[in-house]
C-alpha positions in Angstrom: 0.0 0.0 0.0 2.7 2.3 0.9 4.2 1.4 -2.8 0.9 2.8 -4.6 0.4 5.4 -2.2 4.2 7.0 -2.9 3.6 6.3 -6.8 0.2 8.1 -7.0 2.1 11.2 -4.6 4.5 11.6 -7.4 2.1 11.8 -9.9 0.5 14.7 -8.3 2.6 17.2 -10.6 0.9 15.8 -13.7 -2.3 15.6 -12.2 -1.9 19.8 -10.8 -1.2 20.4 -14.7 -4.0 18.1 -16.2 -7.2 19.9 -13.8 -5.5 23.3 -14.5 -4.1 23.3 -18.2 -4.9 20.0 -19.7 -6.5 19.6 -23.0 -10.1 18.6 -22.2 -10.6 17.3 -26.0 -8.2 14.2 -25.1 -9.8 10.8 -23.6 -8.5 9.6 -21.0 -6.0 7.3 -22.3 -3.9 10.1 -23.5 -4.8 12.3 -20.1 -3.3 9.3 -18.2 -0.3 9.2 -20.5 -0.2 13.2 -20.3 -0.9 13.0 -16.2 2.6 10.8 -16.8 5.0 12.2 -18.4 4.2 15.8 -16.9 5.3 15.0 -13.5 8.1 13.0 -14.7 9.1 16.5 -16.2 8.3 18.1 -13.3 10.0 16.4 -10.8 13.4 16.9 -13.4 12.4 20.5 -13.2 12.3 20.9 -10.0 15.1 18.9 -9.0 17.2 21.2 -11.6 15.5 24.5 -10.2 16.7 23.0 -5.9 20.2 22.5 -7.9 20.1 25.8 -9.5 19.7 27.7 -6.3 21.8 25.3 -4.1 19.4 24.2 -1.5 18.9 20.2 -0.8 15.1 18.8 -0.9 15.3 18.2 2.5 11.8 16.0 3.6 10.1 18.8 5.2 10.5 20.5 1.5 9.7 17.4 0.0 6.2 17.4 2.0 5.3 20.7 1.0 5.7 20.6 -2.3 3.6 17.5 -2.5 1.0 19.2 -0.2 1.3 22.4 -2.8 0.6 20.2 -5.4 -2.1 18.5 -4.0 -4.1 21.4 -2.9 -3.7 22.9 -6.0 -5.1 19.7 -7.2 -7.5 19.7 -5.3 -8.8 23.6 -5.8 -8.5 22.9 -9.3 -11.1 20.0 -9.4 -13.5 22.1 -6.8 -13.2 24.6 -9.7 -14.4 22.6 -12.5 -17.3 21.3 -10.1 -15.7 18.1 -9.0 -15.6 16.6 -12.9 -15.3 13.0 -12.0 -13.9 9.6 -13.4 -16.3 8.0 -15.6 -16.4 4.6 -17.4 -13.4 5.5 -19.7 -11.5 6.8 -17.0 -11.7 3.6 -14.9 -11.1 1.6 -18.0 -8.2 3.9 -19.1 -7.0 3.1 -15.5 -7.5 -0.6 -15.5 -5.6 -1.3 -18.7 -2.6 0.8 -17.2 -2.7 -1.4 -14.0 -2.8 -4.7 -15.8 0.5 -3.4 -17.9 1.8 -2.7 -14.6 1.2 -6.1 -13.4 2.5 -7.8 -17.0 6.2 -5.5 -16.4 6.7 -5.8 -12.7 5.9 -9.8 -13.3 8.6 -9.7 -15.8 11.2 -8.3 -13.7 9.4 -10.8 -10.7 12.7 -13.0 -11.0 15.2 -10.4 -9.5 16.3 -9.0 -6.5 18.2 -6.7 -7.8 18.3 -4.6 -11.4 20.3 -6.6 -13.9 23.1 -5.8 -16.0 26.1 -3.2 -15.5 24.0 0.2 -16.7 21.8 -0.8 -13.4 24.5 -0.3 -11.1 25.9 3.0 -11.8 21.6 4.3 -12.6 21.3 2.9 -8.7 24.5 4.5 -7.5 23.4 8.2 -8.9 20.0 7.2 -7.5 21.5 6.6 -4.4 23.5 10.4 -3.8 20.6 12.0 -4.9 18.6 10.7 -2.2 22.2 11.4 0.0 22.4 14.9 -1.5 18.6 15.9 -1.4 18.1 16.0 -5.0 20.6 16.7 -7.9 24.6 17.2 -7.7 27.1 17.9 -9.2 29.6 15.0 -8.4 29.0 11.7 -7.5 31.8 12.0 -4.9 33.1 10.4 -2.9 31.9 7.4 -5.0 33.3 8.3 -7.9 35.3 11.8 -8.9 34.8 14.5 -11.2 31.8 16.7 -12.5 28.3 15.6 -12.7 26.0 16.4 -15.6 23.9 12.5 -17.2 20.9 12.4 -17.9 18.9 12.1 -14.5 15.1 12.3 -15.0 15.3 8.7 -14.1 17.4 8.9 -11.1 15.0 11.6 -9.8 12.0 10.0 -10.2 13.7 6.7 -8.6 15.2 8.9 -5.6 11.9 10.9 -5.1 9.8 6.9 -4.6 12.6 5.4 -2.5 12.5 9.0 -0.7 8.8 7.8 -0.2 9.2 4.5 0.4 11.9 4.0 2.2 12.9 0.9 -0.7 16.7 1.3 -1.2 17.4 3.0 -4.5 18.5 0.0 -6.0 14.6 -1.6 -5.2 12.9 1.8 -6.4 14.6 1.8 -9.9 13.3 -1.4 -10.3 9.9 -0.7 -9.7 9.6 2.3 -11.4 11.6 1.3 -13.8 8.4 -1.5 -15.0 6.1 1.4 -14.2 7.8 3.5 -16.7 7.8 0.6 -18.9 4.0 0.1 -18.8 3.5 3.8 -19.3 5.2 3.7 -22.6 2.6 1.7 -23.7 0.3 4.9 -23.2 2.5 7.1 -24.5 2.4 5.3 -28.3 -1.2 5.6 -27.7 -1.1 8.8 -27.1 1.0 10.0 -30.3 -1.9 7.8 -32.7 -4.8 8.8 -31.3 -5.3 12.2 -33.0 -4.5 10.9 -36.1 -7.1 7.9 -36.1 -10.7 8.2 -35.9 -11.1 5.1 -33.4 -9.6 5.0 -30.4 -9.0 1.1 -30.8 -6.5 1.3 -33.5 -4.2 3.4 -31.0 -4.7 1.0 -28.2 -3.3 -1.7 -30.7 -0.2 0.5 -31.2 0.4 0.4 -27.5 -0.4 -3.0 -26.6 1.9 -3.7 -29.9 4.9 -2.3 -27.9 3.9 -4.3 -24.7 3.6 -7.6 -26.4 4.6 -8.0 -29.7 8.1 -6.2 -29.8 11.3 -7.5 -28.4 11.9 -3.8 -27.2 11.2 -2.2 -24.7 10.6 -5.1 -22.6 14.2 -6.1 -23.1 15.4 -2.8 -21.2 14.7 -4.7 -18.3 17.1 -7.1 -19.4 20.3 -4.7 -20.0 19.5 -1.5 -17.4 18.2 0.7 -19.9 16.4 2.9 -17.3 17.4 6.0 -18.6 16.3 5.1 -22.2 13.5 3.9 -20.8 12.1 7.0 -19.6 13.4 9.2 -22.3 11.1 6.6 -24.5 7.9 7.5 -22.1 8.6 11.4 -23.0 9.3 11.4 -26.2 5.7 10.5 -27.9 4.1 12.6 -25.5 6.1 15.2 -26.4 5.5 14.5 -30.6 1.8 14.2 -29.9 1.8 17.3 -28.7 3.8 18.9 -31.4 1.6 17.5 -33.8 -1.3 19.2 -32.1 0.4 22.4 -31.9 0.9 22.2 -35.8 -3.1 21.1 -36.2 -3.7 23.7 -34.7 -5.8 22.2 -31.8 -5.7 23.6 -28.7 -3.0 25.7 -28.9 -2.7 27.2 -25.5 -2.7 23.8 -23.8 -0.6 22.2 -26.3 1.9 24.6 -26.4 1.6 24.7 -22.6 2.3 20.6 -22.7 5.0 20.9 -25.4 7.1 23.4 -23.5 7.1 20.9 -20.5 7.4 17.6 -21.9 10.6 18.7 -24.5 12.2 20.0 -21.2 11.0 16.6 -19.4 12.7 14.7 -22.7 15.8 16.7 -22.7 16.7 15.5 -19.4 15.7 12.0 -20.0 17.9 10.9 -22.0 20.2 12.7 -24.6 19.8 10.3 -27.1 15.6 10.5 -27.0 16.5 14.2 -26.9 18.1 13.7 -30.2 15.3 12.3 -32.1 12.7 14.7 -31.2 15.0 17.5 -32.4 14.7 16.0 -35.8 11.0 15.6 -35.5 10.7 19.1 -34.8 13.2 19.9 -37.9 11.1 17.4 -39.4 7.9 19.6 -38.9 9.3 22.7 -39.8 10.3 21.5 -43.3 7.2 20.5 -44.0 6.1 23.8 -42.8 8.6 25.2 -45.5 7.5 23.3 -48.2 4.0 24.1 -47.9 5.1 27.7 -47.5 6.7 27.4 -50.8 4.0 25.9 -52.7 1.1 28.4 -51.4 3.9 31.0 -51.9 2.4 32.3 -48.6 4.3 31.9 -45.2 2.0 31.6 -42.2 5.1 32.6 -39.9 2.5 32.3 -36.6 2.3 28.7 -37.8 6.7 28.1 -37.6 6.5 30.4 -34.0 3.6 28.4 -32.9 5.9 25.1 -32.8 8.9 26.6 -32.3 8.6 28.6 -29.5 7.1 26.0 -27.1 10.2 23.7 -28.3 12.8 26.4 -27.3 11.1 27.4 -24.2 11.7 23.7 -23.0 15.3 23.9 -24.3 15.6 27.0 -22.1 13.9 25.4 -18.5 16.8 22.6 -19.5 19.5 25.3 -20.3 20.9 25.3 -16.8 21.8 21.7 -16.9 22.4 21.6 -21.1 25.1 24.4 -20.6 26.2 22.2 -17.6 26.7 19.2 -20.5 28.4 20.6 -22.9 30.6 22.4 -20.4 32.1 18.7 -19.5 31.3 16.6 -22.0 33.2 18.4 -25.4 36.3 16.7 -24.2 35.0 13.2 -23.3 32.5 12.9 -26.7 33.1 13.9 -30.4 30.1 14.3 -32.5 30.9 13.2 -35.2 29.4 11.8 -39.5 31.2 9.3 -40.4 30.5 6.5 -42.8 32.6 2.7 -43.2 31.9 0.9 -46.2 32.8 -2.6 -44.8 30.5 -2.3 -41.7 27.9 -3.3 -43.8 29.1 -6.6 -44.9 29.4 -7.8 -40.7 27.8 -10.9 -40.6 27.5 -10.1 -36.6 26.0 -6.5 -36.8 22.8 -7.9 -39.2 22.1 -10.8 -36.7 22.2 -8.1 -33.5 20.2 -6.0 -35.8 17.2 -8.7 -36.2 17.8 -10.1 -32.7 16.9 -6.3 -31.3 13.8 -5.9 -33.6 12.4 -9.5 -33.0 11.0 -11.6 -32.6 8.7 -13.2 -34.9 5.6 -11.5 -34.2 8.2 -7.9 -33.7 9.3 -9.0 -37.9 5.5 -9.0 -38.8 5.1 -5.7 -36.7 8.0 -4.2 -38.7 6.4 -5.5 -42.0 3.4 -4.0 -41.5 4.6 -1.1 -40.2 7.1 0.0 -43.5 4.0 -0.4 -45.6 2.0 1.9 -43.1 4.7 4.5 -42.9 5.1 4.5 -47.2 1.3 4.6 -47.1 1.5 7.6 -44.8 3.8 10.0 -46.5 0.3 10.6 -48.8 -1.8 11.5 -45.8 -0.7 14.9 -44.7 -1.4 14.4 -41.0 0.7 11.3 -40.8 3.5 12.9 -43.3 5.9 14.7 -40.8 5.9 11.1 -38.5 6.0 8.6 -41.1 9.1 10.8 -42.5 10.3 10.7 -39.0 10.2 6.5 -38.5 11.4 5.6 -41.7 14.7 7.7 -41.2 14.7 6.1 -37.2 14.4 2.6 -39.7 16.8 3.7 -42.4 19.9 4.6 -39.5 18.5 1.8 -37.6 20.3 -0.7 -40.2 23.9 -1.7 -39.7 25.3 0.1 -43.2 28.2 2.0 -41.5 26.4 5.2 -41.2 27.8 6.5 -37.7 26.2 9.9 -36.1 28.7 10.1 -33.0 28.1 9.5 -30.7 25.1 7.0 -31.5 25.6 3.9 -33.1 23.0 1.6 -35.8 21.8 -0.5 -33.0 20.8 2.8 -30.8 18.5 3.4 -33.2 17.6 -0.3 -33.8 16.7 -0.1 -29.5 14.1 2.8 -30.8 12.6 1.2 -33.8 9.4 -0.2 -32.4 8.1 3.5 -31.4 7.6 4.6 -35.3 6.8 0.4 -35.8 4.3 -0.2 -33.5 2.8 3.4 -34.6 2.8 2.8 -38.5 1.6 -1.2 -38.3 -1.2 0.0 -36.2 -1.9 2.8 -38.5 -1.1 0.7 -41.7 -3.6 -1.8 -40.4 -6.2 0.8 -40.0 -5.7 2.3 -43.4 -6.1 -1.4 -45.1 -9.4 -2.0 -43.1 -10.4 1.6 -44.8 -8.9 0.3 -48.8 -10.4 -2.8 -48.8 -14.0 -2.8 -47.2 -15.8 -2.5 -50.4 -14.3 -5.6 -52.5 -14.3 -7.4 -49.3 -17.1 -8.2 -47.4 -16.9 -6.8 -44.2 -16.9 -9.7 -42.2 -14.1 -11.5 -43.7 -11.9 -8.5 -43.7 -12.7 -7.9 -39.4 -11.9 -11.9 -39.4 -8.3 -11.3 -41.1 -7.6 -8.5 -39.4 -8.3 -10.2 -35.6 -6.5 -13.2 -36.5 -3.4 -11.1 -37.5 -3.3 -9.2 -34.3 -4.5 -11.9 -32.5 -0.9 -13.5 -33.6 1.0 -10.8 -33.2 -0.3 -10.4 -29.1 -0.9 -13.6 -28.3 2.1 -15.4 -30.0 3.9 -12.2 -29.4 3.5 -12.5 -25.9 4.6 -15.8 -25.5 7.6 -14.9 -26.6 8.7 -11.9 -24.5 7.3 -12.9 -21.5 10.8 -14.3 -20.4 13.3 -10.9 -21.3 15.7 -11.2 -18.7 18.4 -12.8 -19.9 20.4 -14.9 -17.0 23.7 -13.7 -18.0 22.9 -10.2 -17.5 21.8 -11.4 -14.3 24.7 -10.1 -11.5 23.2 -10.7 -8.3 20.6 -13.2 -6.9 19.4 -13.9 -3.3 22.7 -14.9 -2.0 24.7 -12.2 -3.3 21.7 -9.7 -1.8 22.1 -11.2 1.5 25.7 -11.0 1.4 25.6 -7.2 0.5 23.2 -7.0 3.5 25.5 -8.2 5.7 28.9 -5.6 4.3 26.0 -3.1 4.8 26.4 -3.8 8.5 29.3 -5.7 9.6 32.0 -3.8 7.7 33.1 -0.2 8.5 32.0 2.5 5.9 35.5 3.4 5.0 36.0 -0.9 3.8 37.6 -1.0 0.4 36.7 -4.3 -1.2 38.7 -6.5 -4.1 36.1 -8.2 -6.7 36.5 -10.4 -9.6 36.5 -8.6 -12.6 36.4 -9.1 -16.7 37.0 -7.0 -19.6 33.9 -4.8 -20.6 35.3 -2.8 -23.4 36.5 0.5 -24.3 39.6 -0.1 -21.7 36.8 -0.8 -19.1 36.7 -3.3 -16.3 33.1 -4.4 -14.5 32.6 -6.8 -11.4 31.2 -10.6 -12.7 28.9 -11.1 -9.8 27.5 -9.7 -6.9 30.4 -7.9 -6.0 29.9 -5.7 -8.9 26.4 -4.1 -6.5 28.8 -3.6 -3.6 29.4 0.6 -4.1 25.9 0.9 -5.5 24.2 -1.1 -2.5 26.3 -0.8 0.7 28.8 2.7 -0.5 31.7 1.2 0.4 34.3 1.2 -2.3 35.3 -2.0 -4.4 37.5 -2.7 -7.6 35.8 -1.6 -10.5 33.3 0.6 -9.2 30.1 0.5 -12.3 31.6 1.4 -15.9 30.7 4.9 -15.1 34.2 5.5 -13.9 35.6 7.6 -16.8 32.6 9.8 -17.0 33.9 12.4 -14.7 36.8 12.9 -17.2 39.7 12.1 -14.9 42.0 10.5 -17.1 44.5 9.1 -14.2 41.9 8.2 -12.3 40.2 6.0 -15.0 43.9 4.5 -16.3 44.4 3.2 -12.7 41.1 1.9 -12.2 41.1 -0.1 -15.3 45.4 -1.6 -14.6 43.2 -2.4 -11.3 40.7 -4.3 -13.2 43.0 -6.0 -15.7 45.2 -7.3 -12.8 42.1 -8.3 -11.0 40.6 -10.0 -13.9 43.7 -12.8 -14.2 44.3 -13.3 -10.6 44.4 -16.9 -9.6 45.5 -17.4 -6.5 47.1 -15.1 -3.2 50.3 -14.8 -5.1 52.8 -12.3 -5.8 50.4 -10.4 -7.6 47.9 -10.6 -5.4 49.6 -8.9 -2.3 50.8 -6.1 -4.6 47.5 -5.1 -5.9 46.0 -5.6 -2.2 48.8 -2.7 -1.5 48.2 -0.8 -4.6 44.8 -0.5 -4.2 44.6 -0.7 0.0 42.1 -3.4 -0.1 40.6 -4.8 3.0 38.0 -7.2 1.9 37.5 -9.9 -0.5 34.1 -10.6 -2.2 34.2 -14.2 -4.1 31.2 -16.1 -5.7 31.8 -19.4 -6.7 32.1 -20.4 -10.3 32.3 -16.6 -10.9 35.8 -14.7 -12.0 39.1 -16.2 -11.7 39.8 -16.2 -8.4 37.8 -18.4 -6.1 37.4 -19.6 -2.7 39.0 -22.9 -2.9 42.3 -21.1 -4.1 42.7 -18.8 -0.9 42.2 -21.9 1.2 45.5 -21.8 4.0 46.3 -18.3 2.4 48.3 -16.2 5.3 47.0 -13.2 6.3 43.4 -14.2 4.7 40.1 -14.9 7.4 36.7 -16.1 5.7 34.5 -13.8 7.9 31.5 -15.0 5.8 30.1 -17.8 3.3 26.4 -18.7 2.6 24.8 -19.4 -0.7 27.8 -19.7 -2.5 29.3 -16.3 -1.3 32.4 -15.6 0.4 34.1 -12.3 2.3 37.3 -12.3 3.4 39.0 -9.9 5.5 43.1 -9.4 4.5 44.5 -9.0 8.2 
């Protein structure tokens, strides 16, 4: 109870703006999705606005802005004379609830989030709940400046804040929350440009059942994609509105918050609606040029909510390019042989899968070619099939973002366009068809694609991206309160790539769980930019990594690296348990479950 109760508090931003500014022409589908992704911009906002003016979120701050927001909330409603939840609401609601349930079962096998992207998302979780909200270093976990993407981190810092869950828990949860929500969100971008409200439901439950992605996220961390993937639609639907020319007040209201919401979400989702935006205005151009007229209210109209959002995310955007010009290189470049690589076309069709996410993608090219000649579809179906076209491994590179990045993204323009495709067909072929047989085909197809679909990406955690289970969790529990704070740990390590050295097991959750330091602390260790600091870190982690036994080269990089504490799981990393048995100057302290800590005397 205490779970739903925190989630519906942080929703109480979205709901402020939905009584006050919302856009009563939506149903309540796309208000839910709205309601969403508004208080996930919010809470960004405000988190950058405490930063901005260097004062924490301390809890008695925390408690009045959720009481602000819920009286506001609450006046709002009395004002509109207590407009209440109908039939559509409540089944708007129950649909979200049962994705809820479908993610959250998904991710029912772990304990912990899985993969390496997890633990450094958990550890920036974790200071901001330290911190009170946003910072500018992650020290004294890790050195140097500050300034990812943290919509994600907020959001997770705000509910454990609520909760009392550790960080690592929270992301979890509202990690499948997000997840579920995404669903809405697709709805949300179809339904003004279909006439029933069912074809945009199929586009949503299309991403929650037939497509590989993003149920996979789960699999590999992906939480700050993840919620960069809940903003972006939203924030496309409601340029697309603004452009109609429907509602313009409250969409350009929405689009100012939601691009600022998406900016901070995830650089990468910022990326792609920049080019829908540039998208739109081109069109906007070309019609210009053909009516040799230029409606120039029409351009401000769309561009000035965008760049009002750009400038509520200025603060941190400024912060980002401050750092990050000598760490990344934008960059075009293209490699002719890339596209011959066997490897890079089977990771290409194993992230747009599986069978039911090929007949998705099917569909959806004919949809997308079908909607360049409907001019309320144009500016997206452009959109998707340039997401599709970079998507493919050809050795097109837009540096910092590789092929599969955009391969990750695919099923937001897929899901739209086979939905929309689908809907167009029904439309082309009722007369020659009878009626009947054309519903028939049409169920039976997206029958398939759900049911079948579903059957096949029920099970998206993978078990080697799996780091920790119940052992290693009850092993972190007890570091969190038998070892001093200062305790610097040794892990077994492996190559990750890029120069970069990760933990193999639980050990890896050690600085993210318990804050005490350990041998390759996440990947995010060369983020700060300290150059040195990274370079040792990673001669750490390669000496680590081929350590067999309490050797010569064991006791040096114990004194290298002052380490106190040995984390082992068995049949994980090279050294193990067995070798350190009659080892001087080595004292099992602990061993359950196939876990073992050692404390060097």
């Amino acid at each position: 109870m205490v779970k739903l109760l925190a989630g519906l508090a942080l929703l109480l931003p979205g709901l402020f703006w939905w009584v006050w500014c919302g856009d009563r022409e939506k149903d309540p589908g796309e208000a839910l999705a709205g309601i969403l992704g508004v208080s996930v911009a919010f809470i960004a906002l405000i988190a950058l606005f405490f930063y901005t003016i260097r004062v924490s979120i301390t809890p008695p701050i925390f408690g009045l802005l959720l009481v602000l927001f819920l009286a506001g909330t609450v006046v709002g409603i009395i004002r509109q004379h207590g407009a209440g939840i109908n039939a559509r609401w409540l089944l708007a609601l129950a649909v979200f609830g049962l994705l809820c349930i479908w993610r959250l079962a998904q991710a029912e096998a772990l304990v912990l989030p899985a993969w390496v992207d997890s633990l450094h998302h958990t550890l920036i979780s974790r200071k901001m709940v330290e911190a009170g909200g946003l910072t500018s270093t992650l020290e004294p976990y890790l050195p140097g400046p500050f300034y990812y993407h943290y919509a994600v981190h907020a959001v997770s810092a705000a509910y454990a804040a609520l909760t009392g869950l550790h960080p690592a828990e929270a992301l979890l949860v509202v990690g499948q929350v997000i997840g579920a929500g995404i669903s809405l969100s697709i709805y949300a971008l179809v339904r003004p440009l279909v006439k029933n409200w069912r074809w945009a439901a199929l586009a949503g439950l299309l991403a929650a059942f037939a497509t590989k992605m993003p149920g996979y996220y789960l699999a590999w961390g992906r939480y700050t994609l993840l919620i960069g993937i809940l903003m972006l639609p939203l924030a496309m639907s409601e340029a697309l509105r603004v452009v109609q020319g429907r509602q313009p007040r409250q969409a350009a209201i929405a689009l100012t918050l939601l691009t600022a919401g998406t900016l901070l979400s995830h650089y990468f989702t910022a990326f792609l609606l920049a080019v829908f935006l540039i998208i739109l205005a081109l069109l906007w151009l070309v019609r210009s040029l053909k009516a040799k007229q230029f409606h120039w209210k029409e351009l401000a109209a769309l561009a000035l909510p965008a760049l009002g959002g750009l400038v509520l995310a200025s603060r941190w955007y400024w912060r980002l390019f401050r750092y990050s010009l000598g760490v990344f290189h934008p960059a075009v470049t293209f490699s002719a042989g890339a596209a011959g690589d066997v490897n890079q076309w089977h990771y290409y069709w194993t992230l747009v899968g599986p069978y039911s996410g090929y007949v998705v993608l099917a569909l959806a090219l004919i949809g997308a070619l079908a909607g360049l000649f409907h001019q309320k579809t144009r500016g997206l179906a452009l959109w998707g099939l340039l997401v599709a076209f970079l998507a493919l491994p050809l050795g097109l590179h837009i540096a910092p973002f590789r092929s599969d990045h955009f391969a990750l993204v695919l099923f937001l323009p897929a899901c739209c366009f086979a939905a929309l495709g689908l809907e167009w067909a029904s439309g082309l072929f009722r007369r020659p068809w009878q009626p009947a047989a054309l519903s028939a085909g049409i169920t039976a197809l997206v029958a398939f694609m759900l049911i079948f679909g579903a059957q096949q990406t029920w099970d998206v955690v993978n078990p080697d991206t799996i780091l920790a289970d119940q052992a290693d969790l009850a092993a972190l529990e007890w570091i969190d309160t038998h070892t001093p704070p200062e305790a610097r740990f040794f892990i077994n390590t492996t190559p990750w790539g890029y120069e970069l050295y990760r933990g193999v097991d639980g050990g890896a959750w050690i600085m993210p769980y318990t804050g005490r330091w350990s041998l390759a602390p996440t990947i995010f260790y060369p983020f700060g930019g300290d150059k040195a600091f990274k370079a040792q870190m990673s001669a750490w982690g390669e000496k680590a990594a081929n350590l067999k036994a309490c050797g010569e080269e064991f006791w040096e990089l114990v004194q290298e690296a002052d380490l106190q504490y040995l984390y082992l799981r068995e049949g994980k990393g090279s050294l193990q348990a067995a070798a350190l048995q009659g080892c001087a100057g080595l004292k099992q302290l602990y061993t359950a479950g196939g876990v073992s800590i050692w404390l060097i005397e």
